[in-house]
C-alpha positions as CSV (number, residue, x, y, z in Angstrom):
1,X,-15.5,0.9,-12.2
2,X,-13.6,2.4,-9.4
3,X,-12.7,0.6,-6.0
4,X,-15.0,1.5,-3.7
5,X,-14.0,1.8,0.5
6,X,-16.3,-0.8,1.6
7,X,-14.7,-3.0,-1.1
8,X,-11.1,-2.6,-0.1
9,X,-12.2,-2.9,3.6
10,X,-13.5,-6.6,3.1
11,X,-10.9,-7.6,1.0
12,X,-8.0,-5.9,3.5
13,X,-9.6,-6.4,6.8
14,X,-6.8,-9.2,7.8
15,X,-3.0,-9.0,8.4
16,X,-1.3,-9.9,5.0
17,X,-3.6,-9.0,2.0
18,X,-1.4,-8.1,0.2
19,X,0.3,-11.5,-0.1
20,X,3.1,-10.6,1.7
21,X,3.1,-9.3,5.2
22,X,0.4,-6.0,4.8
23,X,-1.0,-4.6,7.7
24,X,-4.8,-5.3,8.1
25,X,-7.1,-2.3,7.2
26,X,-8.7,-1.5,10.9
27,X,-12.2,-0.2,11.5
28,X,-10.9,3.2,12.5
29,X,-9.3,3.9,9.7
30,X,-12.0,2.8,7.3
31,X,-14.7,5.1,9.8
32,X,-12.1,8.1,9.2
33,X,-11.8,7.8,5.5
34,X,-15.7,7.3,5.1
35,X,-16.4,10.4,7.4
36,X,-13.6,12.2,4.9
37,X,-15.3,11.3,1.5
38,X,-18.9,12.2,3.5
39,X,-17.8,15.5,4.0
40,X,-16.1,15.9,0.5
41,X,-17.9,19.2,-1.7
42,X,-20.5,17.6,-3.7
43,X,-18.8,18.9,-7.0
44,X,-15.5,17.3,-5.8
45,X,-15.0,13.6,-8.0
46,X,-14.7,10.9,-6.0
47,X,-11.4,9.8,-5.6
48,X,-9.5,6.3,-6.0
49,X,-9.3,4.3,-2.7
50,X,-6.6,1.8,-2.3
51,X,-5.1,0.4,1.2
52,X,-1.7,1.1,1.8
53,X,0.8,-1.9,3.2
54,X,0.4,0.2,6.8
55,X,-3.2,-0.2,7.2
56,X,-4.2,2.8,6.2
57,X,-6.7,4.2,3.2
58,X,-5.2,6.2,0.5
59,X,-7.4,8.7,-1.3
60,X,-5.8,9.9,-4.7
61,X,-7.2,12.5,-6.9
62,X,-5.4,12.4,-10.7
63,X,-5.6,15.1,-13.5
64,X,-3.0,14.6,-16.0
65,X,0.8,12.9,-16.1
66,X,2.5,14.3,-13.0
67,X,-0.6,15.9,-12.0
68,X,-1.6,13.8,-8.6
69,X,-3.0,14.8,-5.2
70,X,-2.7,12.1,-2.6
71,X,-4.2,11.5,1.1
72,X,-3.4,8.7,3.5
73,X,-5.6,8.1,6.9
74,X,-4.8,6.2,9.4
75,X,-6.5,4.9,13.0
76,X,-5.5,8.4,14.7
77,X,-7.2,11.7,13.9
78,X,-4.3,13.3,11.0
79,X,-4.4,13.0,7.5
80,X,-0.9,13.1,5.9
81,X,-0.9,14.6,2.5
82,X,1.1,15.1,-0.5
83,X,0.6,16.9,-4.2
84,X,2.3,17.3,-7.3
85,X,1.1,20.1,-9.7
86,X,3.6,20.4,-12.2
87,X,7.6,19.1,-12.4
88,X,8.2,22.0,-10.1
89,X,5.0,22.8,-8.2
90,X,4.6,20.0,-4.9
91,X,2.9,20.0,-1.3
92,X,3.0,17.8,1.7
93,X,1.8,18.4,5.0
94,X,0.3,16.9,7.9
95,X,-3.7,17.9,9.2
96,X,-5.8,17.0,11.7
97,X,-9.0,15.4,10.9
98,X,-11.5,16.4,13.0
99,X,-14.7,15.8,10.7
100,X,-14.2,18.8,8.7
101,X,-11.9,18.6,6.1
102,X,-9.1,21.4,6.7
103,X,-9.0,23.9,4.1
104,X,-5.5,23.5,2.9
105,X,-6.5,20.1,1.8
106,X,-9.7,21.2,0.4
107,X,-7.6,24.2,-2.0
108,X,-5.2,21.8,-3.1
109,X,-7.6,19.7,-4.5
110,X,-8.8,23.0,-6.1
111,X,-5.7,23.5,-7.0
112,X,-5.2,20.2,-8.7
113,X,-8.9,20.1,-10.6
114,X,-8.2,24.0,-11.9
C-alpha cells in the first residue's frame, strides 16, 4: 500500500526523523504538495510520497528501470523537478507553483506514462 502525504507528515513533522539529523516536514510544504496532488488530472496515478532529509515532499512517478519522473516541494512557491526517460533522454527544471500545475510538468509526466 503506498505511503500516503498525511502519513509521512505525522511521522516527519519533527527535526530528525530520519534518525540522524533530517529536517522536520513543515506545514507549508505538506499544504503545497496536497494542493499539487489535488490539482493532478484525474487519469494521472498517484504518485509515491516520501520526505526528503530537507523538509521537503518528494513526489515520484516510475514506469520501468531507468524510467523515473521526480518532484520535490518545499515551504516556498517552486517545484524543482527532474526526469529520466531513457539512458539518454533526461529533464530538470525549476517551476513555480502557483496552484496550477505548470504544463511542462504536467507533459513530462505524459511523457513518462506514454
Amino acid at each position: 500500500m503506498p505511503t500516503t502525504l498525511e502519513t509521512i507528515f505525522s511521522h516527519c513533522c519533527r527535526k530528525g526523523w530520519d534518525g540522524y539529523d533530517a529536517s522536520a516536514a513543515s506545514y507549508e510544504s505538506y499544504f503545497r504538495a496536497k494542493r499539487f496532488i489535488e490539482a493532478l488530472p484525474a487519469n494521472f496515478p498517484a504518485p509515491e510520497v516520501a520526505l526528503d532529509p530537507d523538509g521537503e515532499v518528494s513526489l515520484e512517478w516510475y514506469c520501468a528501470p531507468g524510467r523515473v519522473f521526480s518532484i520535490s516541494i518545499g515551504a516556498n512557491d517552486e517545484l524543482t523537478y527532474a526526469g529520466k526517460f531513457s539512458p539518454t533522454r533526461k529533464t530538470h527544471g525549476t517551476e513555480p507553483f502557483t496552484g496550477q500545475i505548470p504544463k511542462v510538468i504536467l507533459d513530462n509526466i505524459r511523457r513518462l506514462l506514454a
